[in-house]
N, C-alpha and C positions, 0 to 999 in steps of 0.2 A: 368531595365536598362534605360529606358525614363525617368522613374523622376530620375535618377542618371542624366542625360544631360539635363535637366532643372535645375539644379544646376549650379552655376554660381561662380568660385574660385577667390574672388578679394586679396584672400592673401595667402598664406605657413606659416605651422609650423617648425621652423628647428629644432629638436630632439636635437643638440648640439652636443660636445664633450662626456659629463656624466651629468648624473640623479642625482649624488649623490650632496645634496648641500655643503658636506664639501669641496669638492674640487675646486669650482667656484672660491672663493680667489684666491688661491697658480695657478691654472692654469691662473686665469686673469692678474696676475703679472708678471707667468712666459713668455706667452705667448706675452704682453705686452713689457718686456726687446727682446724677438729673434724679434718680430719687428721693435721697436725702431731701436736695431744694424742691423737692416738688412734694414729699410730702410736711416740711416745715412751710411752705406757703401756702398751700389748703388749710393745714390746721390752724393757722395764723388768720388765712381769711373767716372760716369758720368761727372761729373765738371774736378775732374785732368786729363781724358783723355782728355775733349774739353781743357782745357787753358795752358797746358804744353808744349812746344812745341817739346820736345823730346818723345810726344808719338802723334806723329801725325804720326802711321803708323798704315798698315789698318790692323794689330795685334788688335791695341788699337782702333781701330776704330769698329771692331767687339765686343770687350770687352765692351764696351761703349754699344752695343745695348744687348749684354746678359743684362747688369746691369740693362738694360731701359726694358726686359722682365721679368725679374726677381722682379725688383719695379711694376711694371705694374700687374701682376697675384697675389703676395703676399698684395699688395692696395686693390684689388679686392676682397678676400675672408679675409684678418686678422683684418681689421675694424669694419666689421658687427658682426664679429664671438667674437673680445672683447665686443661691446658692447650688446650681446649676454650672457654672464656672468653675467652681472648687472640689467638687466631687468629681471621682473616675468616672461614674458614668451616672449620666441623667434618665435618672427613674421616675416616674410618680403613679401609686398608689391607682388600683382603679377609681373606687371611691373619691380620694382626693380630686383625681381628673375630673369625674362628672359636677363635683360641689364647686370648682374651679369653673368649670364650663359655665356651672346654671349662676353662681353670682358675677361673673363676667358677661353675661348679658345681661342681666339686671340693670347693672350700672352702665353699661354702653349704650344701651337703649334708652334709660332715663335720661341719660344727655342728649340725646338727641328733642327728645321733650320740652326737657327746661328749655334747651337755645331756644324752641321755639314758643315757648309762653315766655321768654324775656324779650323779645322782639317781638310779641305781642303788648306788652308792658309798657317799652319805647314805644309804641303804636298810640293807646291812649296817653300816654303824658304830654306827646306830644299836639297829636290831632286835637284830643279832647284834654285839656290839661283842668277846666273847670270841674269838671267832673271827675277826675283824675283817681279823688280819695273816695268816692263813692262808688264806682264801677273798680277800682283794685281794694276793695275790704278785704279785710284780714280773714273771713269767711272763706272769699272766693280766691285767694292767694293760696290760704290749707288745701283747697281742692285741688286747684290748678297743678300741684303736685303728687298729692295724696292719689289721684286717679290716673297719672303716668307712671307712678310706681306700683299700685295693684297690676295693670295692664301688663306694665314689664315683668313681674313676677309671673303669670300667668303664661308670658309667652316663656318668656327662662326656664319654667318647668315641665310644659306643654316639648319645647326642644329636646331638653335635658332628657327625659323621660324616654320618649319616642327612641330616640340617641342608644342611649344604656339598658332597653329592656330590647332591644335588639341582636344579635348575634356576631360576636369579633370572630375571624377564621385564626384566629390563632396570632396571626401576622399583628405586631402590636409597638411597632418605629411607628410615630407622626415623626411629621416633616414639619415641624415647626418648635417655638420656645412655650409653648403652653396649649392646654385644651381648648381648641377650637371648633366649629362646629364640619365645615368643609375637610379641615386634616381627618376629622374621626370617621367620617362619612363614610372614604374610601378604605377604611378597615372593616366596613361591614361585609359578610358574607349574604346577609338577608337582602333582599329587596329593595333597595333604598330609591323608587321614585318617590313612594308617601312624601318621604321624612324631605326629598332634596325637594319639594312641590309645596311645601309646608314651609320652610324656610325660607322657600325663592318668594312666596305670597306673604309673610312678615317681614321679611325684609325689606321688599318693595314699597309698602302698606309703610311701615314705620320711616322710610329714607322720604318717601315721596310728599306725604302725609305732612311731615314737620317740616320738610324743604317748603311745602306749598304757602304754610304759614308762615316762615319766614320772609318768600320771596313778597307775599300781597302785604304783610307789613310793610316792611321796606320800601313796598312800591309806592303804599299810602303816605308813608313818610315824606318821601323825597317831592310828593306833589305836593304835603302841604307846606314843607322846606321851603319847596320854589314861589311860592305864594303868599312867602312871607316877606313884610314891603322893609324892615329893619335887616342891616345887613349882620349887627350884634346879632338878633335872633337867629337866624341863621348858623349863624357859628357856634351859639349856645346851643342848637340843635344836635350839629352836626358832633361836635362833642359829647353831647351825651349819647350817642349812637355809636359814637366812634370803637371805643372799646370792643362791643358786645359784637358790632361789625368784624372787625379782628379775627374773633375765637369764630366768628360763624362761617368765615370765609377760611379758614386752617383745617374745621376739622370737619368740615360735609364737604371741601377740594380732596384732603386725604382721604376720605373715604368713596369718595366718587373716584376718584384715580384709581382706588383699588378694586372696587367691584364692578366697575362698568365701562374701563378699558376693554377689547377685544381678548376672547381666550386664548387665540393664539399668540397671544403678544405675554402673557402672564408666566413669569418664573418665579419660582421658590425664592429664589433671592429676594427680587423683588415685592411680594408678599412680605415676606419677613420684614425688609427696610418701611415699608407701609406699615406697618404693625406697631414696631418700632417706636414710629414718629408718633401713631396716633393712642396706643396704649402707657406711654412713659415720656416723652418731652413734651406732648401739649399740656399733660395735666401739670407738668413745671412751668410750662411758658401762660396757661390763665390765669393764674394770682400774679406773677410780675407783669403780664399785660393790663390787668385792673390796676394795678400798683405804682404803675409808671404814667399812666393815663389818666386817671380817674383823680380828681382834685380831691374828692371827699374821702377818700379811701384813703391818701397821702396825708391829709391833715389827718386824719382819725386816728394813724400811725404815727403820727409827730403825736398827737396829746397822751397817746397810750405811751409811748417812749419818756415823754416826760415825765407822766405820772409813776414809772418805774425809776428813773433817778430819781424823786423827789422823797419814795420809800425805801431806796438802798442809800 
């Protein structure tokens, strides 16, 4: 074990998607196109939520930061991971790995937030719509993010830290397409209850936490849905719910599928296809889910479309 800690890990192997090399093409193309659209449709949501001015409500003001979570985590892990395809062998840098790690929880964690202060958002507009612009000010909208993004930093570096001032044995293959926290765990030679005791209580803390908020939202919704005597209203409700409904049920299913299935049922594969879905296709499938659903976001896109013919 002493000369395993005399070893000194100035880099990682990332095992990748697959071993087989026919596949490297057809996955670097495909993987390449859900990027592309996924990061031209964050940056797209991004931009028509800042300069439109019919979506300057703190609806679109929270959608704007999913989008800016969503670009942020899927930047993070689908760059390296393409040019990971083209290279002999997938290396990445110690350093790299850890700065990879700590802004990949960043941004995974602050989505888990936002979902849940937008379904808190859907919460008062609906229940309480009189009051709507006074209980969501623009005060309390900066915080409502401003204080899940400190939180997420804290815990991203609290990990990260713990993680990389710890001891590799030398042994330096993950079994995955990016730095993660569980792949890295089991290259430690050191002691890892702390660190696995510390993750398992954040993780639970942050899944549960925002689950909880979403679920009593919801639940408040749907009672005051059902106690509405207009059947228009209703459908107006349900509509404006409908969307944020969508993304809330894709990406706390895929992540509950992933961490709270039985251990013995869990394979690398599997992992990987979970990861997959919820690090690089959701963040392309939430701006075309707003985009396709959401009336105000469509027209917003039709005036901004025109208003670029009308200047070329």
């Amino acid at each position: 074990m002493e000369e395993h800690n005399l070893t000194v890990v100035t880099e990682f192997i990332l095992l990748g998607i697959t071993d087989r090399p026919e596949l490297q093409a057809p996955l670097f193309v495909l993987f390449l196109i859900i990027y592309a659209i996924s990061v031209l449709g964050n940056m797209g949501m991004i931009i028509l939520t800042k300069l439109d001015s019919r979506l300057q409500t703190p609806m679109y003001f929270f959608l704007r930061h999913l989008a800016l979570t969503d670009l942020g985590y899927s930047t993070t892990v689908g760059p390296k991971m393409l040019v990971n395809f083209v290279v002999d062998q997938n290396t990445i840098s110690y350093y790299f790995c850890a700065t990879q790690l700590a802004f990949f929880l960043v941004f995974i964690v602050s989505e888990l937030f936002i979902l849940s202060t937008m379904s808190y958002d859907r919460y008062v507009a609906i229940c309480n719509p009189l009051l709507y612009t006074v209980i969501m000010s623009q005060r309390v909208c900066h915080r409502l993010v401003a204080i899940p993004y400190l939180y997420c930093t804290f815990v991203s570096l609290l990990v990260t830290m713990k993680i990389f001032s710890s001891s590799f044995c030398g042994h330096n293959v993950i079994s995955h397409f990016y730095c993660d926290s569980l792949p890295l765990l089991s290259l430690l030679c050191s002691d890892t209850q702390e660190i696995e005791l510390i993750v398992l209580i954040l993780a639970a803390f942050d899944l549960i936490s925002s689950l909880l908020v979403v679920l009593m939202s919801y639940l408040l919704i749907f009672v005051a849905i059902l106690r509405m005597n207009s059947a228009e209203g209703r459908r107006k409700a349900f509509s404006t719910c409908g969307s944020h409904l969508t993304l809330v049920t894709v990406f706390y299913g895929t992540l509950i599928f992933m961490y709270v299935q039985p251990k013995a049922s869990h394979s690398s594969d599997t992992d990987k296809l979970a990861s997959i879905f919820y690090t690089l296709v959701i963040p392309m499938l939430n701006p075309l889910i707003y985009s396709l659903r959401n009336k105000d976001v469509k027209c917003a896109l039709q005036r901004t479309w025109n208003n670029l013919c009308n200047i070329f």
